[in-house]
N, C-alpha and C positions, 0 to 999 in steps of 0.2 A: 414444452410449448403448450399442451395441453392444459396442464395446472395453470400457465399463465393465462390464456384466455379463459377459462374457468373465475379466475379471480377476478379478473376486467370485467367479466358479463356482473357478476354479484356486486362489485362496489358503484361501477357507474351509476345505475340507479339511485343510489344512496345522496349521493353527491347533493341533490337538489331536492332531499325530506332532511333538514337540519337545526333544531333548536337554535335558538338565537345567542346562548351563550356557547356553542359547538361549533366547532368550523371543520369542516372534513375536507382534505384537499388529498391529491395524488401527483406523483408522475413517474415516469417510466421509459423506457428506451425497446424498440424491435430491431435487431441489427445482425448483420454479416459481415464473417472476418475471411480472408483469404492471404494465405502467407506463402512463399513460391520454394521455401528451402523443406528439403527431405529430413534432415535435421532438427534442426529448430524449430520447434512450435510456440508459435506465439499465445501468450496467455495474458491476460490483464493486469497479475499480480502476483505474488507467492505464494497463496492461498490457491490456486485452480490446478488441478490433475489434469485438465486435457486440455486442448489448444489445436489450432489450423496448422497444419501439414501437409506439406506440396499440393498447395494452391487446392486445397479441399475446402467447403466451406464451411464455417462453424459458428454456429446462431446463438449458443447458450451464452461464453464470459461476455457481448454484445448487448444481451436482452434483460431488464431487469423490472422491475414493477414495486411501485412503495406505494404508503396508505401513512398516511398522517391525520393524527387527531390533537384538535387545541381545545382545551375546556377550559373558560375563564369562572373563577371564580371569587367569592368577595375578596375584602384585605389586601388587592395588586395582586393576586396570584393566580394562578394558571398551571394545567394538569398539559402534558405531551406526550403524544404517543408514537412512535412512529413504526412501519413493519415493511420491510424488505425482503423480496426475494429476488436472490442473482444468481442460481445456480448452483446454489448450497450444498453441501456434501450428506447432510443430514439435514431435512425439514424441521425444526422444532421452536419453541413459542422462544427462547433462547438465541436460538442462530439467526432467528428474521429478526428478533428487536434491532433496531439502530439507535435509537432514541427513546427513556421511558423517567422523566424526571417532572418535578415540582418546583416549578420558580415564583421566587417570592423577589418582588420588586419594592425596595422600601421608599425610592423617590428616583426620578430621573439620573443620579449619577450611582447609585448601587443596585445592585441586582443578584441574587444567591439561588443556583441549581443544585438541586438536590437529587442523583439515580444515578441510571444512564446519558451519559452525551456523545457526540463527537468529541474522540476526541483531538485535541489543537493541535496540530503538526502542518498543516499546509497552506498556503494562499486560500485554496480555494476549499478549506476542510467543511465548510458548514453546507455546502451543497455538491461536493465528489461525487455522489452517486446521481445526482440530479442530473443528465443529460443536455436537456433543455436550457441550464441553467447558465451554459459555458458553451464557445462558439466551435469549440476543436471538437472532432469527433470523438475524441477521447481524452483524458488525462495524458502527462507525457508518462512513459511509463519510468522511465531513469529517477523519475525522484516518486514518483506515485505508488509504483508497480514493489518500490521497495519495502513498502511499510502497508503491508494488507490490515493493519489494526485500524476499525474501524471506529470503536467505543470505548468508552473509559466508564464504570464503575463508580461513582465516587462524588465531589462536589466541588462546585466552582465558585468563585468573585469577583463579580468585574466591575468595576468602576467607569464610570464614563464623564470626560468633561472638554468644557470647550473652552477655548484659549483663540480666541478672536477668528480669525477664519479658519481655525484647526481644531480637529476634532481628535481627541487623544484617549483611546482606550485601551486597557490594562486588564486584565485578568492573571489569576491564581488558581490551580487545580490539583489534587490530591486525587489517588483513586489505584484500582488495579484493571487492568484488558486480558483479552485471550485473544488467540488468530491460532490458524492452522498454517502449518508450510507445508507444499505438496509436491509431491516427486514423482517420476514413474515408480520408483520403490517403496511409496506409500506416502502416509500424511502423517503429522506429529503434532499435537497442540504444544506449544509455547505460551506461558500465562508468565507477565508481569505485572509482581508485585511494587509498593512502596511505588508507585508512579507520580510525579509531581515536576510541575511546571509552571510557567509562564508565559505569557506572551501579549507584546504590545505593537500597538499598531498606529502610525500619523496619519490623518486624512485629510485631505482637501475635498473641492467637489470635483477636479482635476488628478488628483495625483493620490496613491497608498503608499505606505511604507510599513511593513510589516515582520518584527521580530518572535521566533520563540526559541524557548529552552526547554527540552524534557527529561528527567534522568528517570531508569527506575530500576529494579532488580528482577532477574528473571528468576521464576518462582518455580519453575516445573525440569524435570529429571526427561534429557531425549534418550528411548528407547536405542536409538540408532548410537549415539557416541556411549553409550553404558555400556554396549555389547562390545565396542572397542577398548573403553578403559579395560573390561572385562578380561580380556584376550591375553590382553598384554599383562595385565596382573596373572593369568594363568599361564603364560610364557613363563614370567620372571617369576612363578614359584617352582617351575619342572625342568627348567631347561640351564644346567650348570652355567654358570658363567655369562648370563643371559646380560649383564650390566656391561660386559666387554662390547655384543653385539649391539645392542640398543641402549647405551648411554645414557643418565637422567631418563630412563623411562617413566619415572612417577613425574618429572616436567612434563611431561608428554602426556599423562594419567590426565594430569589439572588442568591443562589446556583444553583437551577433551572434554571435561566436566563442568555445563555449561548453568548448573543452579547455584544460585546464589551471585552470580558474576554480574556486573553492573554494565548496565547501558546507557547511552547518552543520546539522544538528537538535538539540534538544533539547527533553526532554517533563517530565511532572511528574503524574502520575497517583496515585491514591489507592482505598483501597475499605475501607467502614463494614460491618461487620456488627451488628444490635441486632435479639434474638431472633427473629422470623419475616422480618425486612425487611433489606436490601442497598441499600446507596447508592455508588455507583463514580460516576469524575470524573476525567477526562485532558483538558489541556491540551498545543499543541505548536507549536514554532515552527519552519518551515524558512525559511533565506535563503542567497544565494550572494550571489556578491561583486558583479555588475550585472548579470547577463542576464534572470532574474526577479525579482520584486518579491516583497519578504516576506509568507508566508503565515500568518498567527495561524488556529489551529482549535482546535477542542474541545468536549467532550458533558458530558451530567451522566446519570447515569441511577437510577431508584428502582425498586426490585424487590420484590415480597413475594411468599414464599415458600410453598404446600402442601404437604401429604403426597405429592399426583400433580400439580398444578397451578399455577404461576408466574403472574402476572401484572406486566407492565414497562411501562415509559414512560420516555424519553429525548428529550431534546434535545440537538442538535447544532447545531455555524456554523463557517461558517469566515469570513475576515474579509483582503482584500488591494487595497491602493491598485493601483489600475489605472493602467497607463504611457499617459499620454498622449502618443499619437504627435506629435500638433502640435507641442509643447516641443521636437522637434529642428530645427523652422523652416525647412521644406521649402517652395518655392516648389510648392504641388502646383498650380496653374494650367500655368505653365513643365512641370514634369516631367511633366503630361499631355503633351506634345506628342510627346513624346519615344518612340519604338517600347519596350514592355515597362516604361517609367517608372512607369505606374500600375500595373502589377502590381506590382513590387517595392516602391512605397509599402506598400500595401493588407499584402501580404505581410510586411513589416519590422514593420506593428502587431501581425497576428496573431502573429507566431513572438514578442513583444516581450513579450505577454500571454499566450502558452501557459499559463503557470503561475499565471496568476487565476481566483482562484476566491472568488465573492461567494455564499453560499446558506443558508439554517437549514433546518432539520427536524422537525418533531416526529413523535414515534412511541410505537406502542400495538401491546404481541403478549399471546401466551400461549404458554408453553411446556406438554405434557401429557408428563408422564413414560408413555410406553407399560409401559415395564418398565427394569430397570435398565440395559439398555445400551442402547433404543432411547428417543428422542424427537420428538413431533411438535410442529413450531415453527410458529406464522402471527403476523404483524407486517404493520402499514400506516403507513405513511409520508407524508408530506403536506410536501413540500420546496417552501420559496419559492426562486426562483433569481432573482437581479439580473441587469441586463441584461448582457451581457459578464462573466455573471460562473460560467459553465455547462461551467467545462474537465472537470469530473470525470465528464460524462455524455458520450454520443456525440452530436454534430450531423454534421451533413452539409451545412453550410455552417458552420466553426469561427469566418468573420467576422462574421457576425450570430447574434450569443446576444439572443433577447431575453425581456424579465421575463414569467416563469411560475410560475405555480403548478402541480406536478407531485404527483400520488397513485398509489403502488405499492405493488402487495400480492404478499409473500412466503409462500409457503408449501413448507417442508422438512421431512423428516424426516433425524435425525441419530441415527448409531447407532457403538457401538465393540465390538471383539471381543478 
């Protein structure tokens, strides 16, 4: 909290001593989480190690602070910079970039980024961290909370045209990301490679419709399932007979072994406007090639709109066949005997499962327009979670998820300068 206001006092000032080809803008969110289960700590996304636990309050995955720089210069082009901080695990010129590319505009229907961008996965990806920008007091987490990659590496092209009252935009992107996943057992960076996409979108000045696709390859070795392939390759070189006990253990080896394996998303989101009311709707699918089981999520939400005052309601779910461990026909009687046997069972289900996630939501805020750059948000939430079905929260025992009903109430203020 301290570094945050720290960095609020230094740039405000700035704000209004600005060259006239430089545009300095900010925004940022101050905000309190409170979750009522002993269990489950709620967290923002896959990326955060700590989270609110019985109804304690918790201000950092809530508060965030960005600084944005545009510098136009001649030929249509322009310089971007953007820097974020949200509670980073490690401060560095790296971890707060969000944004740091060069776009060359060669006439109203093309345009080419060249760096860092957002990158394309969501409705609402070009302003996710912007508070202010979006009336919920948060993201929904069932399809947001799933995909903490924030950036793409890399270069884009998008084309833009109009076709009588619609407005038709297309984009192509190439590139590589990182993100961290965080656990009570530690954190693990995940970097994919070969990342490449698309996505298009229909517009009216009523209505969106909005397609993407992204495949890429994960590029990075987890500490955590190598110690597993590991085990097991050290079982099945000492222990006679060990192919009787655990069956296709090198099936098991490759399942575990999560580089070089391919992943996919794609989403399909939409949003109504009809005079005072909003209705928005994303659906999304991630799956990789075997190490996790595919995940289907997605929200609906209905908005109506005041002068100074919003009121919303959303529903979310997300929806994944859970890998049953038994199916690989583990004598687990036998491999109890065995020194570290049962851990590495036990451990082969949870890393198997990482990425299940069984839960719905429903949710009820108000947004108050303070004034025109500031707003104060409160939202309550009421998440059923299935049993083993609680990856997106923090536990602290990741092998026993069991069914709960969880209620958390946010409250933020979001402002832009």
């Amino acid at each position: 909290m301290k570094i945050f206001i720290l960095i609020w006092l230094i740039l405000a000032p700035l704000v209004n001593a600005q060259p006239k080809n430089l545009h300095l803008s900010g925004f940022g969110s101050l905000g309190v989480i409170s979750s009522d289960s002993k269990t489950y700590g709620y967290r923002t996304d896959l990326d955060q190690s700590d989270g609110s636990f019985n109804n304690t309050p918790y201000y950092a995955s809530s508060s965030i602070l960005g600084l944005q720089l545009d510098y136009a210069l001649p030929a249509n082009t322009d310089l971007v910079f953007q820097s974020v901080y949200h509670n980073q695990n490690t401060l560095s010129l790296d971890s707060t970039t969000r944004l740091a590319f060069v776009r060359f505009t060669a006439n109203p229907e093309w345009s080419f980024r060249l760096g860092r961008t957002a990158v394309d996965l969501f409705l609402l990806t070009e302003y996710r961290d912007v508070g202010f920008g979006y009336t919920w007091a948060h993201t929904p987490s069932e399809v947001y909370g799933l995909m903490p990659y924030r950036y793409l590496d890399g270069v884009d092209i998008t084309h833009s045209a109009h076709i009588s009252h619609l407005s038709l935009r297309s984009k192509l992107f190439v590139g590589t990301t990182t993100t961290e996943l965080a656990s009570y057992v530690g954190r693990e960076s995940v970097k994919l490679e070969d990342v490449a996409g698309l996505s298009f979108s229909l517009e009216t000045f009523q209505w969106s419709l909005q397609y993407r696709y992204t495949s890429s390859r994960i590029a990075s070795t987890s500490p955590s399932t190598e110690a597993l392939a590991s085990g097991i390759e050290g079982l099945a070189a000492s222990v006679p007979g060990f192919e009787t006990i655990w069956p296709n253990s090198n099936d098991t080896i490759e399942r575990l072994r999560t580089k070089g394996q391919a992943a996919d998303y794609t989403s399909l989101g939409g949003k109504y406007n009809w005079q005072n009311w909003s209705a928005l709707a994303e659906v999304s699918r991630t799956s990789t090639a075997s190490n996790f089981n595919t995940v289907t999520a997605g929200y609906t939400s209905l908005i109506v709109h005041g002068q100074k005052y919003s009121l919303y309601g959303i529903y979310a779910a997300t929806h994944t066949h859970l890998f049953d461990v038994a199916s690989l026909g583990v004598d687990v009687a036998t491999l109890a005997t065995i020194p570290s046997g049962t851990e590495l069972y036990a451990g082969v289900g949870a890393n198997l499962n990482f990425y299940t996630t069984n839960q719905s939501t429903w949710s009820l805020g108000l947004r108050w327009n303070l004034s025109p750059k500031i707003a104060l948000k409160c939202q309550w939430d009421q998440t059923r979670i299935e049993e083993q079905g609680g990856v997106l929260w923090l536990n602290k025992d990741f092998t026993n998820q069991p069914k709960e009903t969880v209620n958390t109430l946010f409250t933020n203020v979001g402002f832009i300068f």
